[in-house]
C-alpha positions as CSV (number, residue, x, y, z in Angstrom):
1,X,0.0,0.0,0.0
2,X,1.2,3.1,-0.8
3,X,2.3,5.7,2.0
4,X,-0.5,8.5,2.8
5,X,1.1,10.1,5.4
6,X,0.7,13.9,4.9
7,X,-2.8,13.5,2.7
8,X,-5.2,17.2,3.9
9,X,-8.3,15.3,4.5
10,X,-9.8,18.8,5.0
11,X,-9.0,19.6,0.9
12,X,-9.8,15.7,0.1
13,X,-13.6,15.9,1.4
14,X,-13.5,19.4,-0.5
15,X,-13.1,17.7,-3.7
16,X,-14.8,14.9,-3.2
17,X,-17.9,17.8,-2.5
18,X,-17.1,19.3,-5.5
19,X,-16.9,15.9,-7.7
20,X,-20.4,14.9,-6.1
21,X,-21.4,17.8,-7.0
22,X,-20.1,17.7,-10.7
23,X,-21.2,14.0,-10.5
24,X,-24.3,13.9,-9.1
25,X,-26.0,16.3,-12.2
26,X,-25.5,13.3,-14.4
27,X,-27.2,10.9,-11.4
28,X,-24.5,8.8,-11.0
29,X,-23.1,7.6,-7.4
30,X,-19.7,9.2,-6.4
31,X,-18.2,5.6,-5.2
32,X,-19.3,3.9,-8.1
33,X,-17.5,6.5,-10.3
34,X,-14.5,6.3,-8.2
35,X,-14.3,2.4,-8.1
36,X,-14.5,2.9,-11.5
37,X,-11.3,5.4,-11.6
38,X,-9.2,2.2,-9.6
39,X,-10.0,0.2,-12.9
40,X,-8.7,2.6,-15.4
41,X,-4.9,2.9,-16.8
42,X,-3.2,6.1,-15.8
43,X,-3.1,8.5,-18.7
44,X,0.4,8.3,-20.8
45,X,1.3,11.1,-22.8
46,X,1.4,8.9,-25.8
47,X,-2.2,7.9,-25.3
48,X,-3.5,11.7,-24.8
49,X,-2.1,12.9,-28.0
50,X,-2.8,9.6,-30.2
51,X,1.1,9.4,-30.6
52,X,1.0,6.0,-32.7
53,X,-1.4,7.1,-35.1
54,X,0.1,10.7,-35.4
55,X,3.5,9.0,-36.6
56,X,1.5,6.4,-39.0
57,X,0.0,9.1,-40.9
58,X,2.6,9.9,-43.1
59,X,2.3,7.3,-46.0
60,X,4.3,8.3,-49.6
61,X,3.1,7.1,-53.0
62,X,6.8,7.0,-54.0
63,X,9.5,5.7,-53.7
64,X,11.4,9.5,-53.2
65,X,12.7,10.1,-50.0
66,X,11.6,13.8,-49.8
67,X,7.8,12.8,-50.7
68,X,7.7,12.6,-46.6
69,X,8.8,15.8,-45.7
70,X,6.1,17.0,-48.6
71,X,3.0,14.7,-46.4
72,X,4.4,16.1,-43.2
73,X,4.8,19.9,-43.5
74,X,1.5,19.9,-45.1
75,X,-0.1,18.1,-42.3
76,X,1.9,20.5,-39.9
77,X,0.2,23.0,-42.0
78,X,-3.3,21.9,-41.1
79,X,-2.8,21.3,-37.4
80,X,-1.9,25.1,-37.5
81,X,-4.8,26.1,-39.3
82,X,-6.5,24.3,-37.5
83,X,-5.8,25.8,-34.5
84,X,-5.9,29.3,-36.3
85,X,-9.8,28.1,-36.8
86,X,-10.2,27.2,-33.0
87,X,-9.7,31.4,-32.0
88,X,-11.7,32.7,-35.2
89,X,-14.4,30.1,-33.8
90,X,-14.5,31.5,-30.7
91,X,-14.2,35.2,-31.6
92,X,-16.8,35.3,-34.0
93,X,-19.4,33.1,-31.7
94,X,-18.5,35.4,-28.3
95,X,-21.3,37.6,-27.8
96,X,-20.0,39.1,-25.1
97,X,-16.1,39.3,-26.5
98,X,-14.4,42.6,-24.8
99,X,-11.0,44.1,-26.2
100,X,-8.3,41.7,-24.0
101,X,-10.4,38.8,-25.2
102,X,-9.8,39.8,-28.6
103,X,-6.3,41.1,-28.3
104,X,-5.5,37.5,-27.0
105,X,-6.9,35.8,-29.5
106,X,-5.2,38.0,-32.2
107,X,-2.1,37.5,-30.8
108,X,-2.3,33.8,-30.8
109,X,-3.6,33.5,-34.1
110,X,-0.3,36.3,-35.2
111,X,1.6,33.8,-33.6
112,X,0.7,30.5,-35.4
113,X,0.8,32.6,-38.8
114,X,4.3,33.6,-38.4
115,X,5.0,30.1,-37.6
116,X,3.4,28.8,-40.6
117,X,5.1,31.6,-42.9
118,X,8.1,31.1,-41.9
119,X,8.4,27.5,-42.0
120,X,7.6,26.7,-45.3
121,X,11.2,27.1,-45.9
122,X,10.7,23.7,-44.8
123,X,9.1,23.1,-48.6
124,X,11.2,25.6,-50.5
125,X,14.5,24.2,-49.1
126,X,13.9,21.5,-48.1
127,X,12.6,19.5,-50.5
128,X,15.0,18.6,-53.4
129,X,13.7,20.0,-57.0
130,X,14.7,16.9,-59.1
131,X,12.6,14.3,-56.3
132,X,9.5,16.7,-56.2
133,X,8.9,17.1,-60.1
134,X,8.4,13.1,-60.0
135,X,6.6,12.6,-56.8
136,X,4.7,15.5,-57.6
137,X,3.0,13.1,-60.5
138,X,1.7,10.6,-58.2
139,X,-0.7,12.8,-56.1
140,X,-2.1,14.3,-59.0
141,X,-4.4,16.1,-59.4
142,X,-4.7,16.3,-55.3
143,X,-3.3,20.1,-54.9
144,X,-2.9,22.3,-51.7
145,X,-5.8,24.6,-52.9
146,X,-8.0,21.8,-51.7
147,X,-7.4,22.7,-48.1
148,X,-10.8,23.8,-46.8
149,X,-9.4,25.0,-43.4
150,X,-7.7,27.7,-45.3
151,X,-11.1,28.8,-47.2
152,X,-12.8,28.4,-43.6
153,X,-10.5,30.7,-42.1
154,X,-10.7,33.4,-45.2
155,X,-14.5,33.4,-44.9
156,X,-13.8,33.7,-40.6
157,X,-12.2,36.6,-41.6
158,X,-13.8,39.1,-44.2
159,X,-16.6,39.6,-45.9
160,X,-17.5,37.6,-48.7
161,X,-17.4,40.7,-51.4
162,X,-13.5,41.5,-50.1
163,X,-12.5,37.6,-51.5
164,X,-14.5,38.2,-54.7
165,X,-12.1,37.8,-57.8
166,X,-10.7,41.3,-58.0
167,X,-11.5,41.8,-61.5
168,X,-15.0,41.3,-60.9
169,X,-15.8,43.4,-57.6
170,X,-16.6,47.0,-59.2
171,X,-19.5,44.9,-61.0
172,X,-20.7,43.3,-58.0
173,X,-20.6,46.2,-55.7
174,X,-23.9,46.6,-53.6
175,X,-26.3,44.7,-52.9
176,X,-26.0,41.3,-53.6
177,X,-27.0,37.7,-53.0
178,X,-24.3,35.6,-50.8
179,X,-25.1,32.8,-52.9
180,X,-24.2,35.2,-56.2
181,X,-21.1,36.1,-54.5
182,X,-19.6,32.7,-53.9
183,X,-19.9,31.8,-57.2
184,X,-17.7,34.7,-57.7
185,X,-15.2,33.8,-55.1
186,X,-11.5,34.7,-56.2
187,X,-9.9,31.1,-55.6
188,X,-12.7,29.6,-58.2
189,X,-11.1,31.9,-61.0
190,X,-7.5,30.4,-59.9
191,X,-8.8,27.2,-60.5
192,X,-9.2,27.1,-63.9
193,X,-7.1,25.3,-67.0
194,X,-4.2,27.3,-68.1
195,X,-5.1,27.0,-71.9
196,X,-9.0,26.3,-71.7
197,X,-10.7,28.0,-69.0
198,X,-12.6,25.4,-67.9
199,X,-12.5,24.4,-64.4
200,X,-10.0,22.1,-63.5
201,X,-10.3,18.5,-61.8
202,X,-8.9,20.1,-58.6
203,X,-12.0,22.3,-58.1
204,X,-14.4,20.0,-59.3
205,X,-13.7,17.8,-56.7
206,X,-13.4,19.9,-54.2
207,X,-16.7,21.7,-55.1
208,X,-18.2,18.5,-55.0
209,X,-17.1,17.4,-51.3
210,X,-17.3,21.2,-49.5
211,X,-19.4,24.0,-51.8
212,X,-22.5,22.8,-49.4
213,X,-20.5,23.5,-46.2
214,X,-18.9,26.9,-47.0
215,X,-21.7,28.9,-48.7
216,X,-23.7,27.9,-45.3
217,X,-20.7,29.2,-43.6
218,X,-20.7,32.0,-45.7
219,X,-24.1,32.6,-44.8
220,X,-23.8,31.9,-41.0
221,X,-21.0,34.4,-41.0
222,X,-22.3,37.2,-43.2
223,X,-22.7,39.7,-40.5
224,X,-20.6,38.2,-37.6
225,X,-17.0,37.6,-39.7
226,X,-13.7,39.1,-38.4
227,X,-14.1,42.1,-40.6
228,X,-17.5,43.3,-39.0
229,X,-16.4,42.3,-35.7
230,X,-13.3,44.7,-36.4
231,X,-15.5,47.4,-37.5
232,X,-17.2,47.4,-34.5
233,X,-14.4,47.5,-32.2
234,X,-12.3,49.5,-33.5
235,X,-13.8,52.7,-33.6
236,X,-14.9,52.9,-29.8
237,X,-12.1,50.5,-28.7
238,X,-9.3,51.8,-26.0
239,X,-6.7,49.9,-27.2
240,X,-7.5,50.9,-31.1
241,X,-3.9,51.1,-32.1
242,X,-2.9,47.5,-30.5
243,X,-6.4,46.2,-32.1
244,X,-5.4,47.7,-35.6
245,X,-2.1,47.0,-35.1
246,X,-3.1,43.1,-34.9
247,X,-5.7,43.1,-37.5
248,X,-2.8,44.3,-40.2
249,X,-0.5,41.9,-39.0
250,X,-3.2,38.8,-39.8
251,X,-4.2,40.2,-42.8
252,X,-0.5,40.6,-44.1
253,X,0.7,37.7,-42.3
254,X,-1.8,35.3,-44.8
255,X,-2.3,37.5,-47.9
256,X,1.3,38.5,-48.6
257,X,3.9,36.4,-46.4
258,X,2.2,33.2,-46.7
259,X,0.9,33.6,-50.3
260,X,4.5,34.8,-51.0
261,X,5.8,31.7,-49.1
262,X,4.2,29.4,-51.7
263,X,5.0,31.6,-54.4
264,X,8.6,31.4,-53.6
265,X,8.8,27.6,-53.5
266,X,6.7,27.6,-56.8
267,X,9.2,29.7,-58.6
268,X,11.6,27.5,-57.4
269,X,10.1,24.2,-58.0
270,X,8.4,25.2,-60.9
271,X,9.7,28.2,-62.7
272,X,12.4,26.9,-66.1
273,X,14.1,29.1,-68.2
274,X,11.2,30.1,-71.0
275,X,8.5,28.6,-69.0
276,X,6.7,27.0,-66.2
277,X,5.5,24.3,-65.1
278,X,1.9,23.9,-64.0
279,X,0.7,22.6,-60.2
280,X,-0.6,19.8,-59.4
281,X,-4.2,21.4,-59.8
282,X,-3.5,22.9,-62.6
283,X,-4.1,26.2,-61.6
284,X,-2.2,29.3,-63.3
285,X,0.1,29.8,-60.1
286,X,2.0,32.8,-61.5
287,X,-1.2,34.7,-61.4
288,X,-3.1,32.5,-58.9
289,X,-0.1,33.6,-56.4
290,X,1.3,36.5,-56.6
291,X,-0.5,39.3,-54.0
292,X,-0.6,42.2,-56.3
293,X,-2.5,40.3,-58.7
294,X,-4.9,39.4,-56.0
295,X,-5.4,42.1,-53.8
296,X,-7.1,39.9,-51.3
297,X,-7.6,42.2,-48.3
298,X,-9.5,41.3,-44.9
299,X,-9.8,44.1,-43.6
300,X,-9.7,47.0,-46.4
301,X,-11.0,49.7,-43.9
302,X,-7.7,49.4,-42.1
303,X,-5.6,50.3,-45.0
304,X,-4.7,53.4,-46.6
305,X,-5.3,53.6,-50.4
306,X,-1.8,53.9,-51.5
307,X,-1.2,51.0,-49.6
308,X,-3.6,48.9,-51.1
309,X,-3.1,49.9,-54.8
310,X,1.0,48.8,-54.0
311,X,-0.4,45.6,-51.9
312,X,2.2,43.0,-51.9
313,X,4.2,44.5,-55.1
314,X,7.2,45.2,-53.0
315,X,7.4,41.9,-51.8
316,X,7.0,40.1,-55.1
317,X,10.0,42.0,-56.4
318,X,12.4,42.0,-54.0
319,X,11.5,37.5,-54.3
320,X,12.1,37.6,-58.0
321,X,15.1,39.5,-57.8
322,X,16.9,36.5,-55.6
């Protein structure tokens, strides 16, 4: 028997209160429940985070070695939007979110985006050329723009008129349909064969598999996204400069460094001499890419205007100058 010499039975009964308490909503007896605790294993860390099936996720079509860094990063990737989901989830369901609630959240969701920009190094460095151009065959046409994480966590964050296709938003201004708008959405124009038009494989099966559940997010979010949220607090807020300041970081931090992340790797991966070479979705990523070609802004209000007719360009040339 173990030694409980030194055991408070004073703070003992008071938990035991408060688990028969906790316990006794659901009508179950407390001794029961803790006979039942004497049965069960002790918690291992590998148990808690599902450490065996984490490490047998990562399963290559090829026989390239560098195909497993590819899987990895990008499920990296997802665990951080994930996570970048989790605080847009809760911000935007908060009725009663106050400006430290915010500014925490903002600064954690800052924090996983800088993480995620600057590690996909990890796929521009370190992932050799020669081995990606053939494993890069066998996961066709599977692409990256298939991640609906990222699309949830654009439509968390704006409006659904700021992520129409640029070249189609002085047509659409107004009033208009969030249904209409979708249809319209920017990444549905990248998605499109270089020399037809038509859209690609990629986007047909991701249209198929997730159109339902983001145009009801869309609509769920309409009035209660990011951007509205921002408009809101910002005005009236105490700590407007640290609010703004955070809001610009996000916005930069996913439509210039981490489109310019992938545009820096695909330049590197897929840029020749005379030419290119397309993705793996086929999408036109020269165009698809680029941030100035885009100008996909969350939160326009916070900008200036000469800032947002130069968005991104500095970046994209001082990348193609390297």
């Amino acid at each position: 028997m173990g030694n409980l010499e030194g055991l408070n039975d004073e703070k003992i009964i008071a938990q035991l209160q408060i688990l028969h308490e906790k316990v006794g909503e659901s009508g179950l007896d407390v001794a029961s429940y803790l006979e039942g605790m004497n049965y069960s294993r002790l918690t291992t860390y590998w148990d808690y985070i599902h450490l065996d099936t984490l490490l047998s996720l990562q399963n290559p079509k090829t026989h390239q070695p560098d195909e497993f860094i590819f899987i990895a990063y990008h499920q990296i990737t997802e665990l951080y939007f994930k996570l970048t989901l989790w605080e847009l989830q809760q911000i935007c369901s908060d009725h009663e979110l106050n400006e430290d609630e915010l500014i925490s959240k903002l600064q954690r969701i800052n924090n996983y985006l800088v993480q995620l920009v600057s590690s996909f190094d990890v796929m521009a460095n370190g992932v050799d050329r020669e081995q990606f151009l053939k494993f890069r065959l066998s996961i066709l046409p599977a692409s990256g723009f298939q991640s609906v994480q990222f699309r949830m966590i654009e439509i968390y964050c704006t409006d659904l008129y700021n992520l129409v296709d640029k070249d189609l938003r002085s047509r659409l201004e107004g009033d208009h349909i969030t249904e209409e708008l979708y249809e319209h959405i920017y990444w549905k124009q990248g998605a499109t064969e270089v020399l037809s038009g038509e859209k690609t494989i990629t986007l047909k099966h991701f249209e198929e598999k997730y159109s339902d559940k983001l145009l009801k997010l869309c609509l769920d979010l309409q009035n209660k996204n990011l951007n509205r949220i921002a408009e809101e607090f910002v005005p009236k807020a105490q700590k407007k400069d640290e609010i703004t300041d955070l809001l610009r970081q996000l916005d930069a931090s996913i439509n210039i460094g981490w489109a310019l992340a992938h545009f820096k790797s695909a330049v590197k991966h897929l840029q020749r001499k005379h030419n290119a070479i397309p993705s793996t979705g086929g999408t036109n990523w020269q165009q698809y890419l680029p941030p100035r070609f885009q100008k996909k802004v969350f939160f326009p209000s916070l900008w200036t205007q000469e800032e947002l007719d130069s968005w991104g360009k500095a970046w994209v040339e001082q990348i193609l100058e390297k």
